[in-house]
N, C-alpha and C positions, 0 to 999 in steps of 0.2 A: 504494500500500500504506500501511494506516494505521500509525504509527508504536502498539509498544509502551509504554504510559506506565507507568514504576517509579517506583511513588509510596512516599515513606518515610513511616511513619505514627508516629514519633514515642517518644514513651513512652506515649501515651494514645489511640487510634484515636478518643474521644469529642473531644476540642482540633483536628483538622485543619480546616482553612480550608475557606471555601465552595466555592472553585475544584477543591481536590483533592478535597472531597466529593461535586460534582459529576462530577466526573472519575468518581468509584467507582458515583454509580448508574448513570450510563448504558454503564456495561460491561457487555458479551456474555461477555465471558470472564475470570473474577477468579482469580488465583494467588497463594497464599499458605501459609504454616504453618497449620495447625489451626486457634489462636486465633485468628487475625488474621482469617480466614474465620468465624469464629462471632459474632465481633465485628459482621457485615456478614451478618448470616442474614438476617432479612424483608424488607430492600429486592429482596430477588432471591428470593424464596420466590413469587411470583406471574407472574413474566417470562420465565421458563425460562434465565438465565442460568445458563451454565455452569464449576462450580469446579475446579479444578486442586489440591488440597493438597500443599505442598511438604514431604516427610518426607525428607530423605536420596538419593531418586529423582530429580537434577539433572538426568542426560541423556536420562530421559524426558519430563521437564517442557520441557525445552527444544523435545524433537518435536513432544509437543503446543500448544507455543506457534507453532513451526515451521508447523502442520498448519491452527491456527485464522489465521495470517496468512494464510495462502494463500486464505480462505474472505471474506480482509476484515471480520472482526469485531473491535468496539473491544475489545482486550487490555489489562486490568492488574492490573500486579505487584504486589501490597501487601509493603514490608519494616519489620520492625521498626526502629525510631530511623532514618539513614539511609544509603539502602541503598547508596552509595557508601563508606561504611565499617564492611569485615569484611561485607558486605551481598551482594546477588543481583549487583547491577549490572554487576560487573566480568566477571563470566561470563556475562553476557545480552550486554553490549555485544561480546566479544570469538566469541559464538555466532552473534548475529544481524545485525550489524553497526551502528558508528554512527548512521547514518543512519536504521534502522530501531526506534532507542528514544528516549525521551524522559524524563528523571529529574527528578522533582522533591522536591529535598531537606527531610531536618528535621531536629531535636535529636537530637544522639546519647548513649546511655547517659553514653557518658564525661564527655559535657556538664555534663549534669544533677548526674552525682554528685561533678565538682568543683563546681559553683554548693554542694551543700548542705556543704560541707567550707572553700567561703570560699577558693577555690585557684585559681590559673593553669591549663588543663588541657592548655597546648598545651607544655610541658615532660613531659609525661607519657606515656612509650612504652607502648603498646598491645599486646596477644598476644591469640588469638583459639585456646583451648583444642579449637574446635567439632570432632566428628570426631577427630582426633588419638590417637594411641598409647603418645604420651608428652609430658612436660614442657617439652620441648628446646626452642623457644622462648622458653618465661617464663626456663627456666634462666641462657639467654646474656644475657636482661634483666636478672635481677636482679645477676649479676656488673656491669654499665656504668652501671646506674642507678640513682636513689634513690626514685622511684616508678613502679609499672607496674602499669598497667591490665587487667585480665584475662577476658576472654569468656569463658564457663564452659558444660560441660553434663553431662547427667546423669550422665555418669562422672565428671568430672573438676568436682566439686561441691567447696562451699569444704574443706568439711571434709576430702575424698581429696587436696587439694591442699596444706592444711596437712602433713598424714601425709607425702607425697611430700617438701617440704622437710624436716620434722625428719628425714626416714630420712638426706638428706645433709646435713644438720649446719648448714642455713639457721639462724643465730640473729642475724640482722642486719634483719630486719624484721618487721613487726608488719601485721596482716589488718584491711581493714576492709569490711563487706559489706554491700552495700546490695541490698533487698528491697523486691520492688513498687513501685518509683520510681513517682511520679506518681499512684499510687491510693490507695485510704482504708487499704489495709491495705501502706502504704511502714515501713519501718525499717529502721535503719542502727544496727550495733553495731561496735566496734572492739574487737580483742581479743588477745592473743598467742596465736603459732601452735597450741602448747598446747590454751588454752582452746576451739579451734575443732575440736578432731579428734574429740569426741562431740556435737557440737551438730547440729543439723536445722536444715536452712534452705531458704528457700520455694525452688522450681526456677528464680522468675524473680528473680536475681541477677547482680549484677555484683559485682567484687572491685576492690581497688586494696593492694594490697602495698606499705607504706611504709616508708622505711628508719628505725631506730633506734638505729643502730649501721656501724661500718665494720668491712672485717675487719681482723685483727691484725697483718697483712700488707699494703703495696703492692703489688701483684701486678705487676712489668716483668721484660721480659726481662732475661737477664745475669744474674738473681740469686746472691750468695756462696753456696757448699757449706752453712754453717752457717747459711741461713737453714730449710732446708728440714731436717725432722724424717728422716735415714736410718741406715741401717747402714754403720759407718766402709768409709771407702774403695769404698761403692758407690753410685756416686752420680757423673755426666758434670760434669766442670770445668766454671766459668761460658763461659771461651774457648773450649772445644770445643762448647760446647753451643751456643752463638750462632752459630759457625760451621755448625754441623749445622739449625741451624732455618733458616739464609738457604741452605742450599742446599737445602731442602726448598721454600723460595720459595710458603709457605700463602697460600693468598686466602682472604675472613670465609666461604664458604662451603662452606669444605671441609673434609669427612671424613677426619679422620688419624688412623691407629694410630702409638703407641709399644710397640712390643713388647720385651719384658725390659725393665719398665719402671722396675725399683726403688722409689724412691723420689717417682717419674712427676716429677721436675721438668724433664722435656723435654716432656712430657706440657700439663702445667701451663702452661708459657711460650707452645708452640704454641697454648693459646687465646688469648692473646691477639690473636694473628693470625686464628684460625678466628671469629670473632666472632659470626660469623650459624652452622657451621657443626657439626660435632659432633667432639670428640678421645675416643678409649680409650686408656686404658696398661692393660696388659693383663700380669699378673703371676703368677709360678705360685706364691710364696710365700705365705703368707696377712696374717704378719706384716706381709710388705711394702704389700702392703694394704693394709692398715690404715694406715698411715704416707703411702700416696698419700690415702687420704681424710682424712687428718686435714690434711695439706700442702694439699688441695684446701678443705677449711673455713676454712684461717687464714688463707688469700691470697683467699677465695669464687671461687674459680674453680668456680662449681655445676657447669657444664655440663660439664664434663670424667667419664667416666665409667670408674671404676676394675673392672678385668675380672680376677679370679681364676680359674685356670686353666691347664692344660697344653695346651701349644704341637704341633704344627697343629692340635691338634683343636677347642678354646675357641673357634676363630676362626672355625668353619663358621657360630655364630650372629650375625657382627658384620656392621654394613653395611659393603658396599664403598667402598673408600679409595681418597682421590683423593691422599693423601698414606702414605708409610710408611716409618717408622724405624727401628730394629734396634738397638738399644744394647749388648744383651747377651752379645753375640757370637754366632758361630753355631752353638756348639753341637759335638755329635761326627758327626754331619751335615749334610744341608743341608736337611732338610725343612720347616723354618720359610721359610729361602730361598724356598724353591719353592714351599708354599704360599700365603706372602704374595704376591708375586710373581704366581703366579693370579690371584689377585682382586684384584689393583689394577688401576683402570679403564685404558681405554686414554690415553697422553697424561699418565701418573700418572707423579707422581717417587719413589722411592727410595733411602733413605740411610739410609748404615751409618757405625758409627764401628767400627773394630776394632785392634785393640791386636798382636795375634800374626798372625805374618807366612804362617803355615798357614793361618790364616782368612781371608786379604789375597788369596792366590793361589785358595782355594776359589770366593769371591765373583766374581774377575773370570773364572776361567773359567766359571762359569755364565752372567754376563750377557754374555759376547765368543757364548757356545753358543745363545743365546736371540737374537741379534745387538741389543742393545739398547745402546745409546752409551753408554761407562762413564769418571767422571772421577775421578782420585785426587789429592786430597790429602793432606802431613801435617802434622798441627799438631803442634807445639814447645813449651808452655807452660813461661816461668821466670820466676818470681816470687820479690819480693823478699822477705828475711829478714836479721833486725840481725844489725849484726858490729860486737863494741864498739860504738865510736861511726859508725860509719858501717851499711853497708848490704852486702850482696852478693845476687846472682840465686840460687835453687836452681831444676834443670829439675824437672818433671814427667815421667810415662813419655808418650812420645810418640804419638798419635793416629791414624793414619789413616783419613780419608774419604771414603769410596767414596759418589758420587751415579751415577744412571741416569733415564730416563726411559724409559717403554715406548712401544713402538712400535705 
């Protein structure tokens, strides 16, 4: 069986090499996007080779790649820049097996547009907007980074993506977009987010979002009560709150609600942990809101997403949690309980802080009735306050922590 050859063609299908130009006429079978195929029209206009255009339609393309190996004809891939990054490859190889492709590499977007910026580009994290529903990717990057690189496409154009940051409060970085790489009509404009939210720009684009600023905040766990913008007295100790996130035990790629979130600075912390992954605090006050995004802008926590709305019901549209927290007690019910609780995946942790010893014994008979393994703790907080010239402890009202894990 002849091996599949995934040839990356670069930024310019006119620049490839004789070997891989070779490679491309004597293919039976060429697969590609659109232009990449238009590119490579009259060498195959006389020979009856047959094209594959790749729009969206992977796991059919894959059959018919499938279909024409079985027939033994020379197959190849054409990818933009190369196809081992953000590219076909990794879905062809893991489709058709090792053995059965052959890759041969070229310059990639990101290459090129650090060469004309005079830059390193191997410091530079990458997101790949292609397909996608939302942001949440670049978001986790631009909280960690100070430059990132950005695959774009027709939705998620520079301009909707500017819009997207100003809506959460991004004002730490500055856009710069480069057009046409490689051909007579390339340009490359730098601009603030701003200036790019009515401008038009060619469809064949890349981005790189560079920092211009830090936020006004270091974003670590533990942080004091008075850092974070709330309403007195509502708001999780820094000691209880650190204790509530290690026993929620978040990995970078998990999905965590904070429900009754205040002023989200459990919210906020937990991404640091979710890193690769997505956090809601989720609020029914509107004010409070407002004070989670604003606490979410000063420390850039982008990627944390502030949810307004009444409890169980706001939650029917949130994706399932592999983590979830309760801070606000439970309420004159347990229906938040139980709700949440639903839709936490299987193997998912839970954890409550709760203060009144009616909502201490609600919680553990529900999860002893669900039989899911329940551990309490209480936290103590006394910290220090002057006394004359010395010092003494005063307590705080005492914590208790209830964690679970479903079954």
């Amino acid at each position: 069986m002849k091996p599949v050859k995934i040839i990356g063609t670069g930024l310019n299908p006119d620049d490839l090499s004789k070997q891989t130009a070779d490679i491309i006429a004597k293919a039976q079978v060429l697969v590609g996007g659109k232009r990449l195929l238009d590119c490579f029209a009259d060498p195959f206009a006389d020979k009856g080779a047959k094209k594959i255009p790749v729009c969206g339609n992977l796991n059919e393309v894959v059959e018919s790649i499938k279909a024409a190996l079985s027939q033994k004809l020379n197959i190849v891939v054409l990818a933009d820049g190369d196809p081992g990054f953000y590219g076909i490859a990794d879905l062809l190889v893991n489709k058709l097996g090792k053995n059965n492709v052959e890759i041969f590499p070229n310059i990639t977007t990101l290459q090129c547009a650090a060469s004309r910026l005079k830059i390193s580009w191997k410091d530079i994290v990458t997101v790949s907007l292609h397909g996608r529903s939302d942001l949440l990717p670049l978001l986790n990057s631009l909280s960690l980074n100070d430059r990132v690189g950005v695959f774009t496409d027709q939705k998620y154009n520079p301009a909707k993506i500017a819009e997207q940051l100003l809506l959460r409060g991004v004002d730490t970085f500055r856009m710069i977009v480069f057009e046409n790489l490689c051909t007579e009509a390339e340009n490359i404009c730098e601009l603030d987010l701003k200036d790019a939210l009515n401008k038009t720009f060619s469809a064949l684009n890349f981005v790189i979002l560079d920092r211009i600023g830090h936020p006004e905040i270091s974003l670590t766990p533990g942080m004091d009560e008075d850092t974070y913008i709330h309403q007195k007295g509502l708001i999780t100790k820094k000691e209880v709150r650190a204790a509530g996130l290690a026993a929620l035990k978040i990995r970078p790629d998990h999905t965590v609600w904070d429900l009754g979130a205040g002023c989200g600075s459990v919210a906020i912390e937990a991404s640091v942990f979710a890193f690769k992954g997505r956090v809601v605090a989720v609020e029914k006050e509107p004010e409070r809101v407002l004070q989670i995004k604003e606490n979410i802008r000063r420390m850039g926590a982008y990627a944390v997403d502030a949810v307004c709305g009444d409890m169980p019901e706001c939650l029917q549209a949130l994706p399932d949690p592999d983590r979830i927290f309760i801070g606000g007690g439970l309420g004159h019910d347990d229906s938040v309980l139980i709700a949440a609780a639903n839709r936490l995946k299987p193997g998912g942790r839970l954890v409550l802080h709760l203060v009144l010893t009616g909502s201490l014994m609600r919680a553990i008979k529900y999860l002893n009735d669900t039989r899911w393994p329940v551990s309490i703790s209480q936290i103590l907080v006394s910290r220090s306050v002057p006394l004359c010239d010395d010092m003494r402890l005063e307590s705080q009202n005492p914590v208790f922590i209830v964690s679970s894990k479903k079954c």
